[in-house]
N, C-alpha and C positions, 0 to 999 in steps of 0.2 A: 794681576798676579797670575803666573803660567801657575796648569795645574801640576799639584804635586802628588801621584796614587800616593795612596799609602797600602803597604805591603802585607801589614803587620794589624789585622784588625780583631776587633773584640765586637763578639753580640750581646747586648741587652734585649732583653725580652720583659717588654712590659705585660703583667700575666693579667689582671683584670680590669684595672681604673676605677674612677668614678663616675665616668658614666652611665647614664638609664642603658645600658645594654643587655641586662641580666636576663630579659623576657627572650631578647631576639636571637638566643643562641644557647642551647645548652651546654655548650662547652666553656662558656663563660662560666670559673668557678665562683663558689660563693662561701662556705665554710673556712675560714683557716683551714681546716684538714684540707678540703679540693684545692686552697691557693697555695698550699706547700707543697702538693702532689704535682699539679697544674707545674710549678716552679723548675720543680725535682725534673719532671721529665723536659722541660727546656735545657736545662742543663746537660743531662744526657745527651741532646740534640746536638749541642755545641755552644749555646748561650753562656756566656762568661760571666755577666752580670745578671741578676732577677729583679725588676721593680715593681713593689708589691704596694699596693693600697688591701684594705682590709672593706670587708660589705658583711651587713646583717647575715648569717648564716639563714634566716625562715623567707625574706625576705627580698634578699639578694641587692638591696639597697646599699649603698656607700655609708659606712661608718667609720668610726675614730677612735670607738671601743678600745683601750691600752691592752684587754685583756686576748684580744683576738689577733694583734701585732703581736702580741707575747707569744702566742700558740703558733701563728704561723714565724717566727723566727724560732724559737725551740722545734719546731719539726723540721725546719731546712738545714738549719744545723746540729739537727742530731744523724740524719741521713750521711751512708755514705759515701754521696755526691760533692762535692768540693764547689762553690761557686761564690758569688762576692756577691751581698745583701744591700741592696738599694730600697730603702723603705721612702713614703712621699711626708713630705711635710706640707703637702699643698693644700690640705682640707682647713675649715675654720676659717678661710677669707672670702667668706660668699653674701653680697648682700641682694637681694633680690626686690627692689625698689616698688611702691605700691601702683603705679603710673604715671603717667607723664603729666599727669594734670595734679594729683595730689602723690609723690613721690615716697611722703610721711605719712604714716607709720610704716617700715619696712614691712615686704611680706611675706608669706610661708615661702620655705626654700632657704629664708636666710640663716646663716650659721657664721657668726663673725666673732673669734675668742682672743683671748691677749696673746701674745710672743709665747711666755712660755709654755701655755696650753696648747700649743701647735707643737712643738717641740718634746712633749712631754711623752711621747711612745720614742722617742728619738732618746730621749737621756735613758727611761726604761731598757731599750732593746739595743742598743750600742751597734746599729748597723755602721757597715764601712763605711758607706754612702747614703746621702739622704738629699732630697729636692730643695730646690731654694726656688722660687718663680719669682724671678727678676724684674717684675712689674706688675703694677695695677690694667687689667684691662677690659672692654667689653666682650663679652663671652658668648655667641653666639645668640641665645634668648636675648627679647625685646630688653628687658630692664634688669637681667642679670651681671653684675660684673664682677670680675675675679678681682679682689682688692688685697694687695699688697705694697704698702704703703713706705716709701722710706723709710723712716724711723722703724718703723717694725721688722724690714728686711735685715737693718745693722744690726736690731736687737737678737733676731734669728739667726744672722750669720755668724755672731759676735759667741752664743750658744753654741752652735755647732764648731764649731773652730774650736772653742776648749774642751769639748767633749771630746774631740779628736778623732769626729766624721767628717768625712770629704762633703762638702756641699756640691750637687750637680747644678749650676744654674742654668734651670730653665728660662730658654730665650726665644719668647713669641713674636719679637718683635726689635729691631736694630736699637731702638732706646734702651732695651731690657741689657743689651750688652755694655752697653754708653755704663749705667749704672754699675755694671757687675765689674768693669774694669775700676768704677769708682772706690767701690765697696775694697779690691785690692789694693788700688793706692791708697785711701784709710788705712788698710791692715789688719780690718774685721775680717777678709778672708787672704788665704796665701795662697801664693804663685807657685808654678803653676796651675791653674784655674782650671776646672771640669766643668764642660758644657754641653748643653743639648740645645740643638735646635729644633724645635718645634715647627713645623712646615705645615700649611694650609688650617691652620685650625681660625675658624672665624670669632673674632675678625684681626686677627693678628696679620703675620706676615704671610702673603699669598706664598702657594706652592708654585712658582713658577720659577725657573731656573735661574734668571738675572737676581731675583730677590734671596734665593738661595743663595749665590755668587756673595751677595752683597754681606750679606749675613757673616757669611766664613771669612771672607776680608776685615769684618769690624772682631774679627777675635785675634788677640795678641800672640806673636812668635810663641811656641812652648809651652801654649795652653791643650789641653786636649778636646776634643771636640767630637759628639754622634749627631747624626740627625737622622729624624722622622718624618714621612710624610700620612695623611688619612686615607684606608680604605683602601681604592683603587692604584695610588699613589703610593703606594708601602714599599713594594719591594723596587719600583725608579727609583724610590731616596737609597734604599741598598746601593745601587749603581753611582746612584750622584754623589754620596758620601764619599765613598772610598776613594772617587775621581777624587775629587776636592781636597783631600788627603785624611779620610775623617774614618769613626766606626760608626757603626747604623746601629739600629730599633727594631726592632719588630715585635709583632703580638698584640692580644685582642683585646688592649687598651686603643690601640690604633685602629683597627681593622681585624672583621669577622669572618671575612672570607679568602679563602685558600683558591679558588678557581671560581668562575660566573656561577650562582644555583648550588654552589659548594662551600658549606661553613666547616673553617678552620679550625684546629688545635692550637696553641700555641708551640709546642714541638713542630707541628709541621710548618708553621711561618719559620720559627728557626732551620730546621732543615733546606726548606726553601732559601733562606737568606746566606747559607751558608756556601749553597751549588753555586748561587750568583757568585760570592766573591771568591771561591776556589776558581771558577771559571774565568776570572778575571784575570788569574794569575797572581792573586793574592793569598794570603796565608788564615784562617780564623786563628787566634789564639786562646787560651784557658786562662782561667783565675788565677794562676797564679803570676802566668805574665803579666793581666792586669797589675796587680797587686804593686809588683816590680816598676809598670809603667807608672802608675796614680800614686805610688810610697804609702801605701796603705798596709796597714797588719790584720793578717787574719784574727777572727775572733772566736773564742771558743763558745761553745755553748752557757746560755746564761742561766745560771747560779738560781736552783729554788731558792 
């Protein structure tokens, strides 16, 4: 497939994750208050889109807490800042196996709930956008795996599609898209499809360019498509996306640092991502193009 730029891009700034990151940076926020703030000033940057997981506020640990997705969507959309709300649906599918020799009883670490308790800050907070992770997979630790199970993904996709949130599917891996093209010819999700690709995260699909290549070819005519690479690797996928004809990621769900010995903001990976693609000769655009490009409706603030 010759490359096709694309002209016209949008930034997502992923602002915290779920990752153990919380010690190794204090810019990584942790209260609702700091991930709406955190958010806020992405946007300002040039970030179109904000994807938000939620962490203990004492703690800084990864939670699922309804009430702290509540907070930080009520702060992003009471600011105002204008930008398109991408909350994860990805927490809840973690089984963390006891060994290789006795696997049973699962162990600490695991957190594995039904469909709609994954979903359940998604019906609550009505973002535009929200995660789908397009497959079951091993997840870097020895006997941790991120599980996402067929039957559970139609049953989430099937959720999100009459809520009338865009699903982002998350794709670590070329099978993850196999399925998510499935999931639309079903009709659990609708065309055109919003995608992310997920680059070097272990042990999914390496960050290497061919496998990137490969990736953007298994996604259909008319679908939309960002991708992300980890770390050091962050702002090449800026570059490779846009080649490929795609919008990019960035922020300190991905990566913590801005320069070598230098930890990042997430405005400043935005700022950063955005010189790249102005210097390309490409254009960034705002939420509301978004909005235009994905057929999404803005939403107002939700209702005490």
């Amino acid at each position: 497939m010759p490359l096709e730029m694309n002209r016209e891009v949008f930034i997502t700034c992923a602002v915290t994750g779920s990752g153990a990151t919380q010690d190794r940076s204090p810019h990584v926020p942790r209260s609702p208050a700091q991930i709406a703030e955190s958010a806020i000033a992405a946007a300002k940057a040039g970030a179109a889109v904000v994807h938000c997981h939620v962490r203990d506020p004492g703690t800084g640990a990864p939670s699922r807490k309804i009430e702290y997705y509540r907070e930080v969507t009520d702060r992003i959309r009471a600011s105002d800042v204008d930008v398109v709300l991408n909350l994860t649906a990805g927490m809840g599918g973690d089984i963390v196996f006891g060994g290789v020799e006795e696997p049973l009883p699962v162990a600490k670490g695991t957190d594995l709930i039904g469909a709609s308790e994954r979903v359940a800050h998604i019906a609550e907070c009505l973002p535009e956008i929200c995660t789908l992770d397009c497959g079951t997979m091993n997840f870097a630790e020895a006997d941790y795996v991120m599980t996402n199970t067929p039957g559970a993904l139609r049953a989430m996709g099937r959720m999100m599609t009459d809520l009338g949130v865009k699903p982002e599917i998350e794709a670590f891996d070329t099978g993850h898209l196999w399925f998510a093209k499935q999931l639309v010819e079903e009709g659990v999700l609708e065309a055109p499809a919003l995608v992310q690709l997920c680059m070097g995260v272990p042990w999914g699909a390496p960050d290497d360019l061919n496998t990137f290549l490969a990736m953007v070819n298994n996604i259909p005519a008319g679908w939309e498509f960002s991708a992300f690479g980890l770390g050091r690797s962050q702002m090449p996928y800026v570059a490779a996306s846009v080649l490929a004809g795609g919008n990019v990621r960035v922020g300190l769900e991905d990566n913590l640092m801005l320069d070598k010995g230098v930890l990042a903001e997430n405005w400043q990976l935005v700022e950063r991502a955005s010189s790249i693609i102005e210097n390309m000769g490409a254009r960034v655009i705002g939420p509301a193009q978004v909005r235009e490009k994905l057929g999404l409706v803005k939403r107002a603030p939700v209702a005490g």
